[in-house]
C-alpha positions in Angstrom: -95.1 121.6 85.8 -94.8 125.2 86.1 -91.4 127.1 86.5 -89.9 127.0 89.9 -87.0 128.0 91.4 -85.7 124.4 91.5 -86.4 123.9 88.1 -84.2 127.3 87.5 -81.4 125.9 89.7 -81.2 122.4 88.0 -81.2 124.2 85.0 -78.1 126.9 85.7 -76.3 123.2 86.6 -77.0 121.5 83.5 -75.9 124.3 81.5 -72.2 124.6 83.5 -72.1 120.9 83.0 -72.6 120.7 79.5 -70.0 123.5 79.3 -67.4 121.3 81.3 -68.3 117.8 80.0 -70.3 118.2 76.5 -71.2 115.3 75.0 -68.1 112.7 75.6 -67.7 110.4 72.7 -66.2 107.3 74.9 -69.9 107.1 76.2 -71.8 107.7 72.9 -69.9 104.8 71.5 -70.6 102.8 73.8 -74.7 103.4 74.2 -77.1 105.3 72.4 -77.5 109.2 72.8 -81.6 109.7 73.3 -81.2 112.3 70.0 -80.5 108.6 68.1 -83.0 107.0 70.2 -85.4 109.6 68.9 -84.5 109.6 65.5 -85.1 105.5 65.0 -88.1 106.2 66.1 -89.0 109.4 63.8 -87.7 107.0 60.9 -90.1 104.4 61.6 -92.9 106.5 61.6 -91.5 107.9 58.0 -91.7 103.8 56.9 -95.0 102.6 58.1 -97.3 105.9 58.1 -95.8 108.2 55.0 -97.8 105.9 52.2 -96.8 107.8 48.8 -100.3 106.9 47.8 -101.9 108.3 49.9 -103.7 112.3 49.9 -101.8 115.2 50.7 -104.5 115.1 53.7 -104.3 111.8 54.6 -100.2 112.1 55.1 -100.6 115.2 56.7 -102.5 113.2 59.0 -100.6 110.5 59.5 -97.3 113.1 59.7 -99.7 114.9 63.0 -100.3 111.5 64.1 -96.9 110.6 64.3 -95.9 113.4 66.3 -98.5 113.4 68.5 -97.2 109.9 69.8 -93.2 111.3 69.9 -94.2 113.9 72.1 -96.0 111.7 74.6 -93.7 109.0 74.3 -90.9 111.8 74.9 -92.3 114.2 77.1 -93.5 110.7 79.1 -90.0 109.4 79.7 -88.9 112.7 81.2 -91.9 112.9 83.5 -91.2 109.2 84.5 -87.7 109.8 85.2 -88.2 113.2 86.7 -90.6 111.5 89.1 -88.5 108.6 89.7 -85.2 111.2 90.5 -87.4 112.8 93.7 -86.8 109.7 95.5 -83.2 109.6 95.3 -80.4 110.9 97.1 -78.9 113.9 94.5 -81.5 113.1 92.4 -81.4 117.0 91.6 -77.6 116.9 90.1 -78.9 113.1 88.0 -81.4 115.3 86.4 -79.4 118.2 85.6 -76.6 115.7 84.3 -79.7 114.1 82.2 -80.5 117.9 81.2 -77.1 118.6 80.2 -77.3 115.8 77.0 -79.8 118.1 75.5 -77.6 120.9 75.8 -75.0 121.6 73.1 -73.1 124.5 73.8 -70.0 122.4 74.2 -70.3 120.3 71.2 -71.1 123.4 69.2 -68.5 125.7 69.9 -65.7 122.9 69.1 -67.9 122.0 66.0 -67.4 125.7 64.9 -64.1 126.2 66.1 -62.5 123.3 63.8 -63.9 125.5 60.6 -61.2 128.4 61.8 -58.8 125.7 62.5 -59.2 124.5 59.7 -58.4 127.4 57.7 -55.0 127.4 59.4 -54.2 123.6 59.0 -55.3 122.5 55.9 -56.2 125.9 54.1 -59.5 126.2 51.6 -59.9 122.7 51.4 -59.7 121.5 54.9 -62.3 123.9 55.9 -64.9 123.0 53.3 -64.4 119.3 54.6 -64.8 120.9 58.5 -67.5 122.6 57.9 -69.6 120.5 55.8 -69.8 118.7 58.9 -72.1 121.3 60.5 -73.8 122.3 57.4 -75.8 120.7 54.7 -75.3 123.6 51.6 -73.0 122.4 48.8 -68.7 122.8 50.2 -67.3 122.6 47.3 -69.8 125.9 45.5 -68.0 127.7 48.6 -65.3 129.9 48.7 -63.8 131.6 52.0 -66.1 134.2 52.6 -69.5 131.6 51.9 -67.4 128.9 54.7 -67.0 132.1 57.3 -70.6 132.9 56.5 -71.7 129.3 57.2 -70.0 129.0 60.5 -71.3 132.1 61.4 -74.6 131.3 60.4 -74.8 127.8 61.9 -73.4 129.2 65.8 -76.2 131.8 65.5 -79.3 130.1 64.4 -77.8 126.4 66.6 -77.6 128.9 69.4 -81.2 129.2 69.5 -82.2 126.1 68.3 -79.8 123.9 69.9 -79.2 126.0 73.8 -81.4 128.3 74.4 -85.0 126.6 73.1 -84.2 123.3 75.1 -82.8 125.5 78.5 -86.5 127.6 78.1 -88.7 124.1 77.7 -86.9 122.7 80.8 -87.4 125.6 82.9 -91.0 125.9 82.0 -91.8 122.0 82.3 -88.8 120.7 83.7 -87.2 117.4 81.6 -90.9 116.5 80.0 -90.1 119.5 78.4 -86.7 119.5 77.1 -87.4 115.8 76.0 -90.3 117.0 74.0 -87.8 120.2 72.7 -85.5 117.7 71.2 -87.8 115.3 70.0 -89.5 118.1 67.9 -86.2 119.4 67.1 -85.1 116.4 65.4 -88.2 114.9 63.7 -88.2 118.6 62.2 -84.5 118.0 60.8 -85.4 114.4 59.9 -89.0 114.7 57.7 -89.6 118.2 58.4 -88.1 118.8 54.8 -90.4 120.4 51.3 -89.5 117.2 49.2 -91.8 114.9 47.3 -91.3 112.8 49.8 -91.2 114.7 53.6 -93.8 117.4 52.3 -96.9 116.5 54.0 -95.6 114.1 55.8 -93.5 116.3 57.8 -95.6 119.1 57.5 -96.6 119.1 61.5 -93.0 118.6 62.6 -92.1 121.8 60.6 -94.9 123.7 62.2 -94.3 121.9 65.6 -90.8 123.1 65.4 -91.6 126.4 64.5 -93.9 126.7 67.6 -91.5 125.4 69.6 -88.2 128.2 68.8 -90.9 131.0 68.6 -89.9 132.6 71.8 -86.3 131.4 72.4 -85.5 132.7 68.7 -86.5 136.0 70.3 -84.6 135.2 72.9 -81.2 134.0 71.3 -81.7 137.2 69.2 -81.8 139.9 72.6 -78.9 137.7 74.1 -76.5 138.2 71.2 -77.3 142.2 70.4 -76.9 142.3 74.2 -73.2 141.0 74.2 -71.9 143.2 70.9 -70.1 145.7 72.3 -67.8 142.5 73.1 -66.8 141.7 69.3 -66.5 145.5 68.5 -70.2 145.9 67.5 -72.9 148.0 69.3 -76.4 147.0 70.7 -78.1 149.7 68.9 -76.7 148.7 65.2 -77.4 145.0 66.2 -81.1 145.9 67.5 -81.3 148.0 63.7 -80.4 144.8 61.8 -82.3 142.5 63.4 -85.5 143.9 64.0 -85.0 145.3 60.2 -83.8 142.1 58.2 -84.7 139.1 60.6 -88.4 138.8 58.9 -86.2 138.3 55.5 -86.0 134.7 56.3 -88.0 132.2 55.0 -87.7 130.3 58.0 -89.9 132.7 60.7 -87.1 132.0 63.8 -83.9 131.3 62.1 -83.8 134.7 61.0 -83.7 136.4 64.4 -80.3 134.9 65.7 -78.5 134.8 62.3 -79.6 138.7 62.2 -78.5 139.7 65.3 -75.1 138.3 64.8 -74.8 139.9 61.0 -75.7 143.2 63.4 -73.2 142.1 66.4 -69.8 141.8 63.9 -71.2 144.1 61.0 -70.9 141.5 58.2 -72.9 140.4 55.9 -74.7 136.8 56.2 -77.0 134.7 54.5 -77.8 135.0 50.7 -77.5 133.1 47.9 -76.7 129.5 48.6 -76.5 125.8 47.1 -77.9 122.5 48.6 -77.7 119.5 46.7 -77.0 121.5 43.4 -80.2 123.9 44.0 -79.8 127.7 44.4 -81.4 129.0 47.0 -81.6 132.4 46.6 -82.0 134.2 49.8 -81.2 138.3 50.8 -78.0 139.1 52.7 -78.5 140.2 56.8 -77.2 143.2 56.8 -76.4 143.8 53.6 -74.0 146.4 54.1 -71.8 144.9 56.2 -68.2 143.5 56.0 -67.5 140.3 53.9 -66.7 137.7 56.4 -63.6 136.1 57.2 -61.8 133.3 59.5 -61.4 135.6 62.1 -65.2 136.5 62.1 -65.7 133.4 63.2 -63.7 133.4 66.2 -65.3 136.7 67.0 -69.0 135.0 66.6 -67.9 132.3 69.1 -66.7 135.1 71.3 -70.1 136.5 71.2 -71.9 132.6 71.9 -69.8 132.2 74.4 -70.7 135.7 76.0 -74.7 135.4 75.3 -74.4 131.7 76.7 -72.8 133.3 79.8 -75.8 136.0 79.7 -78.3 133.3 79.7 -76.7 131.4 82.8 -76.6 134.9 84.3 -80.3 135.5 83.3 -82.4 132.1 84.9 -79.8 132.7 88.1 -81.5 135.8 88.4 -84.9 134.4 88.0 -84.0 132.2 90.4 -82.9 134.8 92.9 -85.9 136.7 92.2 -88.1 133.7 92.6 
């Protein structure tokens, strides 16, 4: 399915939907999201096909295997339901409402916002609790500044991976696409991991993943330096740092975002960190910038909310032109 400008327009209403309705609680509680459908399925690939006896090659196999049946199975389901939705009244604002469960710029500004309420309610303590909530790095080896960076950190690089990747893969290929997104997405956070355990195995999610966020890294990247004038920054510092230090991340798309917004607000992200007592020793995004604080991350959401707003702004015009 190539982009349209129907695609475009379903699109510009999942994303205002997920901004009005997010991901409501009363009916994840009640059935499962397809994230957690995805996931059972991702895990019971990880119990029958990654045999610890096996070769490196043979469970790299079995890990490309594994994906290659997620993506039809997911990118199936959409194409089924997409094709079932043209013969039904409104069938357009069903799939956008589908769409918007893929979507998390509701869920992820409230996620991020609790860490700066935190601060206020409960003090250090609170906000390591909140926090470790969106992050998997060690809270209690974090002081203020290493909470503010995390938050930061976690709205820039979920902006990509989280809003913008899955809003490109549906308006290239419509829900196929943003099923596939997602389902990628998660078996990457689920095996995609370098332990004994997830290293071959999960080897094609990682890659698969890293395929997938190639461009709307990018993307999330332009949007942010775009909007930086908003938080006080400008789009030429934010350009500087990201086109300078993004490439100092091990990962080759998180870096991009989490740059850009070090560039936007002028502080310093990233570096050293701990997960599950292991140092992981990474360089600062720009490096000279401020040391971060709870107000930083109001500012970053500011700027997500602004570069979300951009991106709306940015298929409507496709759309127009189209």
């Amino acid at each position: 399915m190539l982009i349209s400008d129907d695609s475009l327009r379903v699109l510009i209403v999942a994303l205002l939907l997920d901004v009005v309705i997010g991901d409501p609680d009363w009916l994840w509680q009640r059935v499962p999201h397809p994230v957690v459908l995805f996931g059972r399925l991702i895990d019971r690939f990880d119990r029958v096909l990654n045999n610890p006896d096996w070769s490196v090659a043979q469970r790299r196999a079995a890990g490309g295997f594994a994906m290659i049946i997620l993506i039809v199975i997911a990118a199936g389901l959409g194409l089924l339901i997409s094709s079932l939705l043209r013969s039904v009244s409104f069938g357009w604002l069903l799939e956008a409402l589908i769409a918007a469960i893929f979507i998390a710029q509701h869920s992820l500004y409230e996620h991020v916002a609790q860490v700066r309420a935190a601060f206020s309610s409960g003090g250090l303590s609170e906000a390591r609790r909140a926090v470790s909530a969106i992050v998997g790095r060690d809270p209690q080896s974090l002081d203020e500044a290493g909470i503010c960076r995390a938050a930061i950190e976690t709205t820039a690089e979920n902006f990509s991976d989280a809003i913008v990747a899955p809003a490109f893969w549906f308006a290239l290929f419509g829900l196929p696409g943003i099923m596939a997104c997602k389902a990628i997405n998660t078996a990457d956070s689920m095996v995609g991991h370098l332990d004994d355990r997830h290293r071959s195995f999960g080897w094609a999610a990682a890659r698969l993943d890293d395929a997938v966020n190639l461009v709307p890294a990018r993307l999330s990247a332009m949007l942010i330096v775009l909007v930086a004038p908003l938080s006080g920054g400008s789009v030429s510092h934010a350009f500087m740092v990201t086109w300078r230090d993004a490439r100092r991340h091990r990962s080759p798309n998180a870096g991009w975002p989490e740059s850009a917004m070090a560039g936007a607000l002028n502080v310093a992200l990233a570096g050293p960190r701990s997960y599950a007592g292991e140092i992981v020793d990474d360089p600062f995004f720009n490096a000279s910038g401020r040391t971060a604080t709870p107000d930083d991350i109001v500012r970053a959401l500011q700027l997500f909310v602004a570069a979300c707003a951009v991106e709306v702004v940015l298929y409507a015009a496709l759309a127009f032109v189209g």
